[in-house]
N, C-alpha and C positions, 0 to 999 in steps of 0.2 A: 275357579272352575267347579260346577258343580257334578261331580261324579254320579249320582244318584242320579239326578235329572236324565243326564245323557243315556244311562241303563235304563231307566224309564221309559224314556222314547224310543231305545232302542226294541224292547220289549213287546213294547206294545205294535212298531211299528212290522214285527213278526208275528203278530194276532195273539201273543202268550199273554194271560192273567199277571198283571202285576202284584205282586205282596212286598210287604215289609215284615222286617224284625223288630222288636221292642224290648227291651228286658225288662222289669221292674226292676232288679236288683241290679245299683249301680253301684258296684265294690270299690271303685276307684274315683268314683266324686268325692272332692274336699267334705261333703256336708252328710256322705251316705249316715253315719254314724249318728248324726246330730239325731238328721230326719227321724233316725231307726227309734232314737230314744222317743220319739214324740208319737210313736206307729201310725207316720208315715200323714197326718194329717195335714201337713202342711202341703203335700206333695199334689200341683194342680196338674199336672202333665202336659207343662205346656209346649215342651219339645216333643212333643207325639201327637198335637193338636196341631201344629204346625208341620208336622212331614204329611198329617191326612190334608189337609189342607192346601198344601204344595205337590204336592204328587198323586193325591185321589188313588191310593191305592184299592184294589181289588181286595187285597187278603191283609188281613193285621194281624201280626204274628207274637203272641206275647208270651216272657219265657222267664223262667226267675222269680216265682213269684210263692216256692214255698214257704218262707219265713211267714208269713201270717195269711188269715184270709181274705176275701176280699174288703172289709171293712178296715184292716188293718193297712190293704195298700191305698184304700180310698177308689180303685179301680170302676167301680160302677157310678161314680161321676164320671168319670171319661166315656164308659159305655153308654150312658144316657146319651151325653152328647154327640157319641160316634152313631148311633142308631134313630136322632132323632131331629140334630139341629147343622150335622154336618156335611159337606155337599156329598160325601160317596154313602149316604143313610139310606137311600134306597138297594145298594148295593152289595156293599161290603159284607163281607164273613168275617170273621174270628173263628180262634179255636178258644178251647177251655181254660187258660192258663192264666186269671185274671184272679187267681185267689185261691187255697191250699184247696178247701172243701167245695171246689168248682170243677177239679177234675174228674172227667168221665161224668161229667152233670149237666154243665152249661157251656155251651157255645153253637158255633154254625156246624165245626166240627168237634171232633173228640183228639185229643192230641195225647191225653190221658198220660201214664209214667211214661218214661226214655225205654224205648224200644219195648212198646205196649205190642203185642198181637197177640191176641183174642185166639185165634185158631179157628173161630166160629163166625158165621155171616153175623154182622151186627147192626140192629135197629137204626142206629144214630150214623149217621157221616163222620169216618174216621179216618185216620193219617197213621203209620208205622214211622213215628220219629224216631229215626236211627240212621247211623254214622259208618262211614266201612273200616274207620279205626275202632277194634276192639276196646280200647279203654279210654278214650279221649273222643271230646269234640270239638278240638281245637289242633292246630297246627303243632305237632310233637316233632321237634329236631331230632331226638332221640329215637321217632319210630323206625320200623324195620319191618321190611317187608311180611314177613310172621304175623305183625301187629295189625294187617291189612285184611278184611276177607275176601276169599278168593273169587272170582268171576263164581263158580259155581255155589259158594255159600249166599250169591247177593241175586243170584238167580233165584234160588232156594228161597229165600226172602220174601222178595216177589211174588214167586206163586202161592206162599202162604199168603200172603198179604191181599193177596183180588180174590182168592178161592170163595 
């Protein structure tokens, strides 16, 4: 069954922009570590060449990627490829997150630090990546409602975030 496809179609067939997620940083691949020793040369992406390829995503979302910059993750061979030889090249965005000294520099948007807001109208196309648990971005057993921001803190948010 493929899961992804089915969201995919389902997405699109409601007129919403399709995106994915990408990490660099694969903490739990048998070889992460090999790779790391090598800075990441080896690494052709070809599990991210094949989700743009099979799904034609709208937005590629890349995340994980402060251990080195982008020479280090080899990421701009895959950019080449994403903007030049791939079927969504005409289309497709990124955000910045494709190498340490890339954030807040390069991409379609700016994704910049984990809960970046400016306060200020800004030049470039940006995104406020942030989470409504206070200390996590990931699924906490542990959390408690306290850990939660409130409807009026994510409102708050909001309207910093379009002003």
């Amino acid at each position: 069954m493929d899961l992804v496809g089915q969201l995919e179609k389902s997405i699109r067939k409601a007129g919403i922009k399709f995106g994915l997620y990408f990490s660099l940083l694969d903490w739990f691949h048998p070889l992460y570590l090999e790779d790391k020793n090598r800075s990441f040369k080896t690494q052709k992406y070809i599990e991210l060449e094949e989700i743009v390829t099979t799904y034609n995503p709208d937005i590629v979302w890349s995340d994980g990627d402060w251990e080195g910059g982008a020479d280090y993750w080899n990421s701009t061979h895959f950019l080449a490829w994403l903007y030049n030889d791939s079927p969504v090249k005409d289309l497709v965005v990124v955000n910045d997150r494709w190498g340490a000294e890339a954030n807040c520099k390069h991409g379609d948007f700016f994704s910049c630090s984990d809960r970046y807001s400016p306060g200020i109208l800004q030049k470039h196309k940006w995104e406020n990546c942030m989470t409504v648990d206070r200390s996590s971005w990931g699924f906490r057993r542990t959390a408690t409602l306290a850990d939660i921001l409130t409807i009026e803190e994510l409102i708050a948010e909001l309207a910093k975030t379009i002003r």
